[in-house]
Steps between C-alpha positions, in 0.01 A plus 500: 500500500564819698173608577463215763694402773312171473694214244416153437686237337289277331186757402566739202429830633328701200586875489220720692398157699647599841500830612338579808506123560386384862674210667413312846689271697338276736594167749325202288240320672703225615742710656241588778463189735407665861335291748394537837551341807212373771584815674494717174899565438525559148824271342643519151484150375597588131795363317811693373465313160128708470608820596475619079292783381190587276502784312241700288583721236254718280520842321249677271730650130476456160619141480512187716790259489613235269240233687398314183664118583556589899285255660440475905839320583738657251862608671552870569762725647376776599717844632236676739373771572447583862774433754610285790717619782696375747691635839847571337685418784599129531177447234496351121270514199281206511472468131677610209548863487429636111844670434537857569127525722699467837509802739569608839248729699551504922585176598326350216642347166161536201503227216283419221499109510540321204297169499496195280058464492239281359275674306151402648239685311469791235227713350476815283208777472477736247277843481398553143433862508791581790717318271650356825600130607503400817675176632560281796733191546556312839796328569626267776901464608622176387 
């Protein structure tokens, strides 16, 4: 595809299915274990194992993805779209950087992260008379 900067292994990706697609990357739930002391000092209790993402992607074209036989569970690998960054100085990526998407801007290195996901849920709109689908899948970092 080169109308998308968005790939993902695992999910055919149907010509006019993806252009204009939106993509969001979120902390899971798990990953967000504050508590507060008697005195009301907020402490991050969360483990490093839970710090994964969720993601959401949907876009409105002509088709929708290959999601006939992708059940919630199925194994993904997905290139993203938005970026992470980190302070380039004495910093790393903290995931997989999808080759070619790194940059330098300031002090800061830009990545798109590329993330081995769960695919949790799926669904697929279409406007008869638009002659538009819409979709939405939601994924969560294995």
């Amino acid at each position: 595809m080169t109308d998308t900067l968005l790939a993902i292994t695992g999910l055919g990706l149907a010509p006019y299915a993806v252009r204009g697609a939106r993509q969001t990357l979120e902390p899971i739930e798990q990953s967000k274990q504050i508590k507060r002391t008697i005195n009301g000092t907020a402490h991050d209790q969360s483990l490093p194992q839970f710090r994964k993402y969720r993601s959401t992607i949907s876009c409105t074209d002509i088709n929708a993805p290959a999601f006939d036989g992708k059940w919630p569970g199925a194994s993904l690998v997905v290139d993203c779209i938005p970026e992470l960054s980190y302070l380039t100085a004495g910093g790393s990526p903290g995931r997989s950087v999808v080759a070619g998407s790194s940059r330098v801007d300031g002090d800061y290195t830009f990545y798109r992260p590329q993330l081995t996901m769960k695919l949790t849920s799926w669904d697929i709109q279409y406007d008869e008379w638009g002659h538009e689908t819409g979709w939405t899948m939601d994924l969560e970092e294995t």
